[in-house]
C-alpha positions as CSV (number, residue, x, y, z in Angstrom):
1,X,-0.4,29.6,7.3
2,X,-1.8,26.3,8.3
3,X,-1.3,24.3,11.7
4,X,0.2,20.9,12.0
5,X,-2.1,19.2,14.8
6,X,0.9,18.2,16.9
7,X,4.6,19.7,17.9
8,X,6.1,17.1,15.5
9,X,8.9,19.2,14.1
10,X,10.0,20.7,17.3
11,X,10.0,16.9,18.8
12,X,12.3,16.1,15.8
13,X,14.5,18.2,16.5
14,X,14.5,18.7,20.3
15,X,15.2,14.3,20.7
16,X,18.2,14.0,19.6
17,X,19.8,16.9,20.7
18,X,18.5,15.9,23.9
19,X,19.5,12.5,23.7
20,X,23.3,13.6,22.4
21,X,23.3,15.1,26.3
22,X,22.2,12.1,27.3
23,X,24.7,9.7,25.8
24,X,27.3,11.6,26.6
25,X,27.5,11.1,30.0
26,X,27.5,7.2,29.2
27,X,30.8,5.6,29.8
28,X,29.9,2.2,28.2
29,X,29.7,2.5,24.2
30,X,28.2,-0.3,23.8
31,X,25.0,1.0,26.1
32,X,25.5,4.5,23.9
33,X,24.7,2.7,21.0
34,X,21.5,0.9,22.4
35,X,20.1,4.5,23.5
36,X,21.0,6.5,20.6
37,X,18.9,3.8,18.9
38,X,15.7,4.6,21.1
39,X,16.3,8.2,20.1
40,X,16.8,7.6,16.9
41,X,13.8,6.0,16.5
42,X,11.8,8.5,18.3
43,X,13.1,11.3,16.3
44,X,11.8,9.3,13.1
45,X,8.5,8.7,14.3
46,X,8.2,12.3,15.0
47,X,9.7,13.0,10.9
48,X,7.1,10.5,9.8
49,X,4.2,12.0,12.1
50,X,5.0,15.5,10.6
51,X,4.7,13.9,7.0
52,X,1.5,12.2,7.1
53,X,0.1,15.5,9.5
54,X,0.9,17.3,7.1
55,X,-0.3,15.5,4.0
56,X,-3.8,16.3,5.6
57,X,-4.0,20.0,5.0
58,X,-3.9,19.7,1.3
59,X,-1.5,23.2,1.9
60,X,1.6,24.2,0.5
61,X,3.6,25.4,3.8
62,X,2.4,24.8,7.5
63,X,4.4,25.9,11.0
64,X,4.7,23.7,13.9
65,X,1.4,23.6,16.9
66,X,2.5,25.1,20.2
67,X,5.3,26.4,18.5
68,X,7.5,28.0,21.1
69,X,10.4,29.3,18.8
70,X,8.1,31.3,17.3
71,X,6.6,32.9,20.3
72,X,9.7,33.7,21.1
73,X,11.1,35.3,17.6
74,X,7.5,36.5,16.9
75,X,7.9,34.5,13.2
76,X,7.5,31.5,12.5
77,X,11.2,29.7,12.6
78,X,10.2,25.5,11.9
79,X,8.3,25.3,9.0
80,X,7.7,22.7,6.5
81,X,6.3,22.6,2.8
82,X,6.2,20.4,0.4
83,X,9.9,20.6,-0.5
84,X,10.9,19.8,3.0
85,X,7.9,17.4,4.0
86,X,9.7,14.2,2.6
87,X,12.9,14.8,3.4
88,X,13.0,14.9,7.3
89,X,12.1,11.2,7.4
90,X,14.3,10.5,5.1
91,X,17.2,12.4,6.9
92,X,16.0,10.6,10.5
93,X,16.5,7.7,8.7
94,X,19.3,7.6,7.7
95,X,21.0,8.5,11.2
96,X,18.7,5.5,12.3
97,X,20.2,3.3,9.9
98,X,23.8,4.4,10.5
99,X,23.6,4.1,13.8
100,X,21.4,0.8,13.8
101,X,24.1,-1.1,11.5
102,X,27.3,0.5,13.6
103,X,28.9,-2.7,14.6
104,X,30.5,-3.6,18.0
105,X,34.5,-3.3,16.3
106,X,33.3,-0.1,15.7
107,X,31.6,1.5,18.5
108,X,34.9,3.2,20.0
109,X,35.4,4.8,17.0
110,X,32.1,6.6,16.6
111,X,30.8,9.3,18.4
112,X,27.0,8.5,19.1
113,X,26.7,11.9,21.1
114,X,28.0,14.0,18.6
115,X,25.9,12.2,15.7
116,X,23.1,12.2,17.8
117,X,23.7,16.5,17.7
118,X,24.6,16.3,14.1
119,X,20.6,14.6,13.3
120,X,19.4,17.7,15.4
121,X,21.2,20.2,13.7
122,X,20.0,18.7,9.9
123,X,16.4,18.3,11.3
124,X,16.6,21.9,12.0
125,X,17.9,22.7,8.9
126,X,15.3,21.1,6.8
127,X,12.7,22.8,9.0
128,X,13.7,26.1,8.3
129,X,13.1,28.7,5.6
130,X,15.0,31.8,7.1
131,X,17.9,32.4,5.3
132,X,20.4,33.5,7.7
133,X,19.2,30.4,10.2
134,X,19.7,27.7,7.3
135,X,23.4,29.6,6.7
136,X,24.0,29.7,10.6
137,X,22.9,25.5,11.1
138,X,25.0,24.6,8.1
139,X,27.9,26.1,9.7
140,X,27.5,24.7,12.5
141,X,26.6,21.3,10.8
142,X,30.5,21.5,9.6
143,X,32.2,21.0,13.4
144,X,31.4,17.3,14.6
145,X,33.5,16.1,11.6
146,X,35.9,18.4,12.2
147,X,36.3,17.4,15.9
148,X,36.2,13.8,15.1
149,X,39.1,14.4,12.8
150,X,41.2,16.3,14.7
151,X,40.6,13.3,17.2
152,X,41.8,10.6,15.3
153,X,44.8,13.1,14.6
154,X,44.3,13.7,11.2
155,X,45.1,16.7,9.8
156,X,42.3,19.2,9.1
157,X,43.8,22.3,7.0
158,X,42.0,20.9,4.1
159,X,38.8,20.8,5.1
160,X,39.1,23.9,7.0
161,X,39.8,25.8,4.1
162,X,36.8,24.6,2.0
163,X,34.4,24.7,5.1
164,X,35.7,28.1,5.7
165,X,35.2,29.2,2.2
166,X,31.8,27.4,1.9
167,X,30.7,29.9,5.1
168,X,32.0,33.6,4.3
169,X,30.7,33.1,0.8
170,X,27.2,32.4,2.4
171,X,27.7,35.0,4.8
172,X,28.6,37.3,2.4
173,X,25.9,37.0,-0.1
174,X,23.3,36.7,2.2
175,X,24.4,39.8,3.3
176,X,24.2,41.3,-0.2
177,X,21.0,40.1,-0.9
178,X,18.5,43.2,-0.4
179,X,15.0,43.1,0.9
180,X,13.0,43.1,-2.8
181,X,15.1,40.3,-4.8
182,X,13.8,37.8,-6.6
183,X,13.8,36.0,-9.8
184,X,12.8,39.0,-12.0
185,X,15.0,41.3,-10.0
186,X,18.1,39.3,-9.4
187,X,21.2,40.4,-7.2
188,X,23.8,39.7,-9.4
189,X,26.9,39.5,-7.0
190,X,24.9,38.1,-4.1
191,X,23.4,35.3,-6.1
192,X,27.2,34.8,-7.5
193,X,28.5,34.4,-4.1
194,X,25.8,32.5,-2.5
195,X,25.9,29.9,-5.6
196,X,29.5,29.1,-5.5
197,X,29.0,28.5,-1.2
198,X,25.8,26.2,-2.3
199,X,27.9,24.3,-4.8
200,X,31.0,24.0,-2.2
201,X,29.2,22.6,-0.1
202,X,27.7,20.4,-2.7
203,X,30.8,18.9,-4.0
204,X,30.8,20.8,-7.5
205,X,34.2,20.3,-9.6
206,X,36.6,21.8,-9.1
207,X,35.7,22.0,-5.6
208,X,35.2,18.4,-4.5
209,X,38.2,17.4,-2.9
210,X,37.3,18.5,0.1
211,X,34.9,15.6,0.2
212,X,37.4,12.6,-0.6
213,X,39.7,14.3,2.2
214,X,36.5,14.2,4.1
215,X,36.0,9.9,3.4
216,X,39.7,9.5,3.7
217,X,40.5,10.9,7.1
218,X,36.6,10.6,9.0
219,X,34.7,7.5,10.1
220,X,32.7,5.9,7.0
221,X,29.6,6.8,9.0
222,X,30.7,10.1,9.5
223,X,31.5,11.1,6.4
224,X,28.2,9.0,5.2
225,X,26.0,11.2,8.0
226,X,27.8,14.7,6.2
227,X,27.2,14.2,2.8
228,X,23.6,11.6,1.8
229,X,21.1,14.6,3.2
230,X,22.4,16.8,0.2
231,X,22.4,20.1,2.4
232,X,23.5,21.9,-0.1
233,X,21.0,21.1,-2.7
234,X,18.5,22.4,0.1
235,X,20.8,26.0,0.3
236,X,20.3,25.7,-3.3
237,X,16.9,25.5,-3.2
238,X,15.9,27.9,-0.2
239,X,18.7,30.3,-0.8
240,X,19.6,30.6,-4.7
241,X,16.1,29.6,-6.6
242,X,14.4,32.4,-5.0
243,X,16.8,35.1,-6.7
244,X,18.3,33.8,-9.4
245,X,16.9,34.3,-13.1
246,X,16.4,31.6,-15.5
247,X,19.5,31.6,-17.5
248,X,21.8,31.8,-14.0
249,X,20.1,28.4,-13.0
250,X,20.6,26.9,-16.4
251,X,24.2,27.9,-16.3
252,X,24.5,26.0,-13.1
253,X,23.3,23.4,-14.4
254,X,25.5,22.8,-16.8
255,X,28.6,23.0,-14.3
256,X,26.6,20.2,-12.2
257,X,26.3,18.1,-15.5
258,X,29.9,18.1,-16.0
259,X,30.4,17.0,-12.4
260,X,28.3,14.2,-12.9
261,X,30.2,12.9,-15.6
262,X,33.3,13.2,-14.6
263,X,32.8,11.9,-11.0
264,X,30.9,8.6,-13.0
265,X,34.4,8.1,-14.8
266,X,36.8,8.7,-11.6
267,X,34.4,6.1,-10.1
268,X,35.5,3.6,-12.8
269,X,39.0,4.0,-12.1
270,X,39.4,4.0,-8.4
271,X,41.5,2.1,-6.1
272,X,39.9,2.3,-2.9
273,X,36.6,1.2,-2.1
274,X,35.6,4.8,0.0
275,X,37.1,7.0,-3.3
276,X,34.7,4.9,-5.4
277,X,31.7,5.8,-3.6
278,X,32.4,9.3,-2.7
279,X,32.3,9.7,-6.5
280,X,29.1,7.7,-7.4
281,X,27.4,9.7,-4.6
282,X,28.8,13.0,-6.5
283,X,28.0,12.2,-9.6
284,X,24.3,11.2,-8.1
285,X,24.0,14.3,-6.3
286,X,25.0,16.5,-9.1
287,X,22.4,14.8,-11.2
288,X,19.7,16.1,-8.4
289,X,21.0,20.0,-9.0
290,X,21.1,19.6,-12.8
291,X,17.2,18.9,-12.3
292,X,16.7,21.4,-9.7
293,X,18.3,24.0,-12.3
294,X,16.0,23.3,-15.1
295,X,13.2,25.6,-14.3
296,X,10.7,23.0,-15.5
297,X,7.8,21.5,-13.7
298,X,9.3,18.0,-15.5
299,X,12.5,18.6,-14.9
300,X,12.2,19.6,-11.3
301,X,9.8,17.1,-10.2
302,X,12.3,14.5,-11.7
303,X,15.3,15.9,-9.6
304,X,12.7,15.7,-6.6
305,X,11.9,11.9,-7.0
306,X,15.8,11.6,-7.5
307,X,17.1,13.4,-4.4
308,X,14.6,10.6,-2.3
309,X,15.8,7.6,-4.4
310,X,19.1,8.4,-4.5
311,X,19.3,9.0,-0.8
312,X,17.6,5.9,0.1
313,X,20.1,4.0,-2.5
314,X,23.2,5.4,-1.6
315,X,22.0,5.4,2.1
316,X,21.7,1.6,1.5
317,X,24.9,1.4,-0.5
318,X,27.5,2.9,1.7
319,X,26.2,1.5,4.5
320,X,26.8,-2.2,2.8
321,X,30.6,-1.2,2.1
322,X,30.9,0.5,6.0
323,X,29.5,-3.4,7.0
324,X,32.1,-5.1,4.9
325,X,34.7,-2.9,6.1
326,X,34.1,-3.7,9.7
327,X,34.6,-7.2,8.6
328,X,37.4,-6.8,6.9
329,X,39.3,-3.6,7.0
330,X,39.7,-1.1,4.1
331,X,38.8,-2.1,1.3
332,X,41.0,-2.2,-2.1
333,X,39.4,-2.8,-5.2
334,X,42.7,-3.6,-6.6
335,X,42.2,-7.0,-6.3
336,X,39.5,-9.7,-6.0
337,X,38.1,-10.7,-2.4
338,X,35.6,-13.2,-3.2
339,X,33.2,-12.2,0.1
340,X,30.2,-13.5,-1.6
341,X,30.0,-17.1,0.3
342,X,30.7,-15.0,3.6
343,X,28.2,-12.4,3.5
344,X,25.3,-13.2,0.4
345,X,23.0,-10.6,2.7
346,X,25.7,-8.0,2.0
347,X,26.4,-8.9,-1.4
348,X,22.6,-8.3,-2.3
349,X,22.0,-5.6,-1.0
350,X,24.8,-4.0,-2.4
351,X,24.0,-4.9,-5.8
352,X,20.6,-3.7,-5.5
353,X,21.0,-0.4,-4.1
354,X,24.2,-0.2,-6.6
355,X,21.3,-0.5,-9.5
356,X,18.7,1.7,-7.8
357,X,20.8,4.3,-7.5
358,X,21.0,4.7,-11.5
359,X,17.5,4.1,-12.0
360,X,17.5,0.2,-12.8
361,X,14.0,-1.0,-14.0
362,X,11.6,-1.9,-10.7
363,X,13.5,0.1,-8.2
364,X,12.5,3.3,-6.3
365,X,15.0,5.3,-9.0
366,X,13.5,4.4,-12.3
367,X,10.6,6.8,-12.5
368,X,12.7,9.6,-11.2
369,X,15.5,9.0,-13.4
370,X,13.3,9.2,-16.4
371,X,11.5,12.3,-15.5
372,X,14.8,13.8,-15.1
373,X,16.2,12.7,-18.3
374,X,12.7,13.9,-19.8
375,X,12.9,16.9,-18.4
376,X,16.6,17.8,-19.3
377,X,15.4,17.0,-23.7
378,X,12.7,19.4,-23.0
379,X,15.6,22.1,-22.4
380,X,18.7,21.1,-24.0
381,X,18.4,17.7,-26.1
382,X,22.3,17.1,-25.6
383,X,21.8,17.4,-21.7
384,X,19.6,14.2,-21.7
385,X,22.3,12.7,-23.4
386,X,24.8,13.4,-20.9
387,X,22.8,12.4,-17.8
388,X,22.3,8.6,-19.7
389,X,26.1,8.7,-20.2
390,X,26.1,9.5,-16.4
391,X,23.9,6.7,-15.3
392,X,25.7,4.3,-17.5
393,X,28.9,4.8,-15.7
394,X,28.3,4.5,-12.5
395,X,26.1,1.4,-13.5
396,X,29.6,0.3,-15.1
397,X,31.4,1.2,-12.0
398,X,28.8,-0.8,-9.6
399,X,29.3,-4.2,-11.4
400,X,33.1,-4.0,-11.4
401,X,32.9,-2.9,-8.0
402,X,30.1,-6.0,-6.8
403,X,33.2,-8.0,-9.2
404,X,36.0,-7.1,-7.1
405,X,34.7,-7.4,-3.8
406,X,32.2,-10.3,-3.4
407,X,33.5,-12.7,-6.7
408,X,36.8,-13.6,-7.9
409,X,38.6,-16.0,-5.6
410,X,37.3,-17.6,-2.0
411,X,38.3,-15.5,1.0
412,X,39.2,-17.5,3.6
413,X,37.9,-16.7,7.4
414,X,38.6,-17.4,10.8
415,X,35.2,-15.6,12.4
416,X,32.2,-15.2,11.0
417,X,31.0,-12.6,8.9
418,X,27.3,-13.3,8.2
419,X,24.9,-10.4,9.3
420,X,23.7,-9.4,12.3
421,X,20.4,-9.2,13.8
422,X,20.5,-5.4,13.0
423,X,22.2,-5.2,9.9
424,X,19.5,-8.2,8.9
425,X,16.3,-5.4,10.4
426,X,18.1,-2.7,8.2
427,X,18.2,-4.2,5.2
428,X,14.8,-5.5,5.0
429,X,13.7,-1.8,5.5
430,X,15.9,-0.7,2.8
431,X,14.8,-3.0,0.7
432,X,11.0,-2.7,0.9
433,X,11.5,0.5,0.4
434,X,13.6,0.4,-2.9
435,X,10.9,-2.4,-4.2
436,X,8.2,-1.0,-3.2
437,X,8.9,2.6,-4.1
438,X,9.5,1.0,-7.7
439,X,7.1,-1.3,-8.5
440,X,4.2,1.0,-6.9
441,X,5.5,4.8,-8.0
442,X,2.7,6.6,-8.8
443,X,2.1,8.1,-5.3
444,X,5.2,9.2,-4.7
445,X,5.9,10.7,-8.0
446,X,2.8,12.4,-8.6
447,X,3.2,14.1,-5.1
448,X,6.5,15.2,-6.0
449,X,5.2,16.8,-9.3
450,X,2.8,18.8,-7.1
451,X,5.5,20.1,-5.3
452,X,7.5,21.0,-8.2
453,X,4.7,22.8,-9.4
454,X,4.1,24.5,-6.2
455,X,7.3,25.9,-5.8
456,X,7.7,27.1,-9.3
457,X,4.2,29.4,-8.7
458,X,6.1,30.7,-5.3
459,X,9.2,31.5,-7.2
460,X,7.0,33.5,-9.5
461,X,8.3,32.0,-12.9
462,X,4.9,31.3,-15.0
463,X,7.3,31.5,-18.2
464,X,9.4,28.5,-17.6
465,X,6.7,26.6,-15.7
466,X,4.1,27.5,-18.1
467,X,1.2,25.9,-15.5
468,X,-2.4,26.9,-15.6
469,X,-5.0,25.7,-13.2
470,X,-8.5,25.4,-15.0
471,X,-11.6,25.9,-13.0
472,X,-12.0,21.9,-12.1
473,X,-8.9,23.1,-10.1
474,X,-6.8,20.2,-12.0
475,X,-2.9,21.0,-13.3
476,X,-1.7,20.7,-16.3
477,X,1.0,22.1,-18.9
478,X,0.1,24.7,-21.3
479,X,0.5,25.1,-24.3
480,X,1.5,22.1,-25.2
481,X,0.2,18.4,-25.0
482,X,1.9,17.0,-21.9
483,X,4.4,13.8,-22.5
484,X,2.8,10.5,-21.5
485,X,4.4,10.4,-18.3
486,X,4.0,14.3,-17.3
487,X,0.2,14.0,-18.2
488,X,-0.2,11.0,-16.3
489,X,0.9,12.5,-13.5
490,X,-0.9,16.0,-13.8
491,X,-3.9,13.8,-14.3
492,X,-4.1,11.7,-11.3
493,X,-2.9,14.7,-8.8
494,X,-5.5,17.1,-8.2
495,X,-4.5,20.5,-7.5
């Protein structure tokens, strides 16, 4: 296994969870959030340094340098591939981000120690590939909300029951699973059991209201910091793809589709504004597992580029409505509040991360979306078909939304409520990076085809993936003639 030149991934993860020590022994809040910022930022630093390290040993997988962990478990316990290489800045990011726009009215309210442990604890996740560790962070993932819950006095039966579900059925079919599975030799009942805690955990229907409890009764950035990283598409991923056969994937697929399309409609017909976009993030992230399910190159790589856009979008997105709120309250989208003239800053970036979350033309979602769509004809024509429907609701549902809450009649103020310095920094971030990933995609989605290729050769399936490698070492899709857009990105990635 190859070497990253530096400790980046043990930096990730050992800064916050050093700096959540740190913060909690500071009384002031206000000087919390200043140094959770610092941390922050030098836990992404490290996330982007591990990237780009690891870009430049052309390898699949590669462990930490100086890796202590394993020294001391004599295997290798952080490692990162090309599944995972993307998704650790994008995770430190979005703590960054959270904590960066976290307003004063709202610094008594959120714990920076506990998020601080909470980026930790998902940094370690995404660098690890041992089942029982990812099963045993996850868990552990589930307490800070719970504690922050029970703080505010809310009550917590319902999302105890889930969360406690979500972990004896990983628990279980871990423990099921037996040395020699795979795809070709599936564990039936462990692959069941670890499924139905992966989709839990994701948000699945019927099993979803654990996650509009979640937005109800927890801080906005709480809940936000719980739900964008999509853990459980990664438990998916590391835990379920391994073992399960072709038609078990496909079947979970479907169930993911059907959550898509009925969170897009619940998100026309909400009240509130946190309902609304607990459902337009589950409908996005169901999208993500109908691709991971498809057991194509095309259809994989397109739920790839999705999982980044979408959590870059909806990152952007919720934290727009968590800045209006600490302006104005909860919102209601039961009537018109005309915010527009207050906050235009707001108001744009919510529309724009709104329409880059369904793949709007020019924005960091486009390319993805379409590969997805693609790749869902390629196995069921009426799946495509349902994915558009999808995107075309929750487009519906963002204008109606952007209606209700920055048009309609003038608000009238007695403060303020134009951005600050902060909110100003993260939005121009945001926004370069919605642009910019979708005006210049090609880099980003050819690298993510690689890695759907990759991992379909590790899971062993050459009769879904049906990729050949010719002696000029470059990819392509046999034996048919690749679609415009799969070719074109087979064609500029070399293998």
């Amino acid at each position: 296994m190859s070497e990253l030149h530096l400790p980046w991934l043990e930096l990730a993860v050992l800064i916050p969870l050093v700096g959540s020590l740190w913060v909690a022994f500071l009384r002031s809040h206000t000087v919390a959030r200043a140094h959770s910022i610092v941390f922050c930022v030098l836990a992404l630093l490290c996330a982007v340094g591990e990237w780009i390290d690891f870009s430049t040993l052309h390898s699949f997988e590669a462990h930490d340098h100086w890796d202590v962990l394993a020294s001391t478990f004599h295997r290798d316990v952080l490692v990162v591939d090309e599944l995972s290489a993307p998704l650790l800045p994008l995770g430190a990011m979005l703590y960054l981000m959270t904590v960066l726009t976290t307003l004063s009215t709202k610094v008594n309210r959120f714990s920076f120690g506990w998020t601080l442990f909470s980026e930790s604890i998902l940094l370690a996740t995404l660098s690890c590939r041992e089942p029982w560790a990812i099963i045993a962070l996850m868990s552990v993932a589930t307490v800070p909300p719970l504690l922050e819950m029970r703080f505010r006095k809310h009550s917590t039966r319902f999302y105890c029951l889930h969360m406690g579900l979500f972990i004896a059925l990983m628990v279980a079919g871990q423990a099921l699973v037996p040395a020699g599975a795979s795809a070709l030799n599936p564990p039936v009942i462990a692959g069941c059991l670890l499924t139905a805690g992966a989709l839990l955990r994701s948000g699945i229907t019927p099993l979803h209201c654990w996650m509009t409890d979640l937005f109800e009764k927890a801080t906005f950035g709480t809940a936000l910091l719980f739900v964008t990283p999509m853990t459980g598409a990664y438990a998916v991923m590391r835990l379920v793809l391994p073992i399960a056969p072709d038609w078990a994937l496909q079947w979970i697929a479907i169930v993911s589709l059907f959550t898509s399309v009925y969170a897009a409609g619940m998100a026309l017909v909400q009240h509130e504004a946190r309902r609304f976009f607990c459902y337009v993030f589950l409908s996005h992230s169901s999208l993500v597992l109908v691709g991971l399910e498809m057991v194509t190159p095309l259809g994989l790589a397109g739920a790839l580029c999705v999982w980044l856009s979408v959590g870059i979008s909806l990152l952007g997105f919720g934290l727009t409505l968590r800045s209006v709120e600490a302006r104005t309250g909860r919102l209601s989208l039961d009537s018109f509040h005309g915010l527009y003239e207050h906050a235009q800053v707001l108001a744009g970036l919510f529309l724009l991360t709104g329409l880059a979350s369904i793949g709007f033309p020019g924005t960091i979602g486009f390319v993805g979306t379409e590969l997805l769509v693609e790749g869902a004809v390629e196995v069921y024509p009426l799946v495509g078909l349902a994915v558009v429907l999808a995107a075309m609701l929750n487009g519906v549902a963002v204008v109606l939304a952007y209606f209700r809450v920055f048009t309609g009649t003038r608000h009238q103020a007695s403060v303020s409520l134009h951005c600050r310095l902060s909110e100003r920094i993260a939005i121009l971030v945001l926004t370069v990076l919605i642009l910019g990933g979708g005006l210049y995609p090609q880099p980003g989605a050819a690298s993510r085809y690689h890695a759907a290729v990759a991992l379909m050769e590790h899971r062993g399936d050459t009769t879904s993936s049906q990729h050949v490698v010719d002696d000029a070492g470059q990819s392509s899709i046999a034996p048919q003639q690749p679609t415009s857009q799969a070719g074109l990105l087979a064609k500029t990635h070399p293998h």
